[in-house]
C-alpha positions as CSV (number, residue, x, y, z in Angstrom):
1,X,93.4,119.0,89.2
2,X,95.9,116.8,91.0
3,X,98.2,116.2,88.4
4,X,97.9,120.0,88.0
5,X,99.3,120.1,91.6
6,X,101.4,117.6,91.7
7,X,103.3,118.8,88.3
8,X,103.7,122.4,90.0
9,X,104.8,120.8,93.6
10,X,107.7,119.2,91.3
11,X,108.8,122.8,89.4
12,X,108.6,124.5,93.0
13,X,110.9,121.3,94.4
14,X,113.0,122.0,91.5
15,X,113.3,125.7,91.6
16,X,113.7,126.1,95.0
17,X,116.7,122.8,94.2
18,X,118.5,125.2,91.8
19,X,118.6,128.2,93.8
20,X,120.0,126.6,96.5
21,X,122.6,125.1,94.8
22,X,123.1,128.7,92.9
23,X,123.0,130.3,96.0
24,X,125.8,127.9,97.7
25,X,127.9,128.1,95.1
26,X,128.4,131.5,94.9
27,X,129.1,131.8,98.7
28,X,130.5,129.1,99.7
29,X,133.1,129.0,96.3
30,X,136.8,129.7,96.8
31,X,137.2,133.2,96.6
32,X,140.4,133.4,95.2
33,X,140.1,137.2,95.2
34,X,139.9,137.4,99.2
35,X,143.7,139.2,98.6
36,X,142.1,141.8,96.6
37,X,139.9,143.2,99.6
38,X,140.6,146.3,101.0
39,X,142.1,146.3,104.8
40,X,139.3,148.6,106.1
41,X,135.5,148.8,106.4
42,X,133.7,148.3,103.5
43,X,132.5,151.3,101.8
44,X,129.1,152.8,103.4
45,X,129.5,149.9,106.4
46,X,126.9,150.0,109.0
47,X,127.6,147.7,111.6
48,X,124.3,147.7,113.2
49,X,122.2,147.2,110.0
50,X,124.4,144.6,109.1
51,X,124.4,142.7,112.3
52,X,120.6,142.7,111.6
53,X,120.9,140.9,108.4
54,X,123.5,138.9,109.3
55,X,123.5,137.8,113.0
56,X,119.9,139.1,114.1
57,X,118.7,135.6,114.0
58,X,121.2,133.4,116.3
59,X,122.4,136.5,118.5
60,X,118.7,137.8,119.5
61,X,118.1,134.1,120.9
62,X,121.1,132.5,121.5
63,X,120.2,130.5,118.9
64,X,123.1,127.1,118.9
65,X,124.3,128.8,121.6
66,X,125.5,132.3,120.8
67,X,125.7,134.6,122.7
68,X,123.2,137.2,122.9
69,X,123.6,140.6,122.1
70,X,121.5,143.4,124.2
71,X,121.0,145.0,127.3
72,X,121.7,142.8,130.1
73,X,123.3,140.2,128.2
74,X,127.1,141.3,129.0
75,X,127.7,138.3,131.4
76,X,127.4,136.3,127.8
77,X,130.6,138.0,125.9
78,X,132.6,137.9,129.7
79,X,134.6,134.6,128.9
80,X,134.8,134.8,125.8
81,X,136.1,138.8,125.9
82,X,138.8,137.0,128.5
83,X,140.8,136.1,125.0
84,X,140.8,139.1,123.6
85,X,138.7,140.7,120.7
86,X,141.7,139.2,118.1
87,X,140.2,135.9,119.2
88,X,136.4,136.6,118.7
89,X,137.2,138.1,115.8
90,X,139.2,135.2,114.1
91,X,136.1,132.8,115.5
92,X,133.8,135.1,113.8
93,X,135.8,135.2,110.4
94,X,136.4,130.8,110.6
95,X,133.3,129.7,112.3
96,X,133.0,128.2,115.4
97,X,130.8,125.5,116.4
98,X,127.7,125.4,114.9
99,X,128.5,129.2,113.3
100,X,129.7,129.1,110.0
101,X,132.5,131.3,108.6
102,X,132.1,134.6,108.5
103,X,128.0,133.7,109.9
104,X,125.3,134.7,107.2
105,X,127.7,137.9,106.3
106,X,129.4,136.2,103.2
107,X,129.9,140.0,102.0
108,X,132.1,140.9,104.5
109,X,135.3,141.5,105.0
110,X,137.4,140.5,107.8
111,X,137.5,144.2,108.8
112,X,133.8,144.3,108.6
113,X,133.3,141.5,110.7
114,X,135.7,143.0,113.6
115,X,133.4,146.2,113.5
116,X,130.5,143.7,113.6
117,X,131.7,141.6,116.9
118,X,132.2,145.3,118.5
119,X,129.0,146.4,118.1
120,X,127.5,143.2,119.5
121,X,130.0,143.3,122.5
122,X,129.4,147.4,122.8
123,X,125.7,147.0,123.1
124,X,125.4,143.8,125.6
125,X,126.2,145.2,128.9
């Protein structure tokens, strides 16, 4: 029974190794067809749903950090709102700290991401 267990601890290890790498590799590649996207919201964009599966995690709890997103939370987006939305925005899109680029949104587009950082700013006040 243990070598049972200890055989199927290594294909787990070994799965969960691949998809990883798969997984990177797909997002993190050069995406050398970032001139082909469309200046505009993607197609069927919904800023809050995807601020739920993108940022959810980090900007309920100010996770690294970030700044929190929600009623009473405004005080948060103040200084950095003092540099202007094109300046949130371009952090958002490059990364900043310990938030990658673009955060966990890897199929957005720049556009997307702007309508993203407005929702978060729109609904902490």
């Amino acid at each position: 029974m243990l070598v049972k267990k200890s055989v199927m601890s290594s294909v787990v290890k070994s799965v969960l190794f691949v998809s990883t790498v798969l997984f990177a590799g797909v997002n993190f590649a050069d995406n050398s067809r970032q001139g082909l996207q469309v200046a505009a919201v993607s197609d069927g964009f919904n800023a809050e749903q995807k601020y739920m599966a993108s940022c959810f995690a980090c900007h309920s709890t100010g996770a690294a950090g970030a700044p929190k997103v929600g009623d009473g939370n405004g005080a948060e987006w103040t200084p950095r709102m003092e540099k202007g939305m094109d300046a949130v925005v371009t952090n958002a899109i490059n990364g900043l700290n310990t938030m990658p680029p673009k955060g966990l949104c890897f199929d957005c587009n720049d556009d997307d991401l702007r309508a993203i950082v407005e929702y978060m700013v729109e609904n902490s006040t």
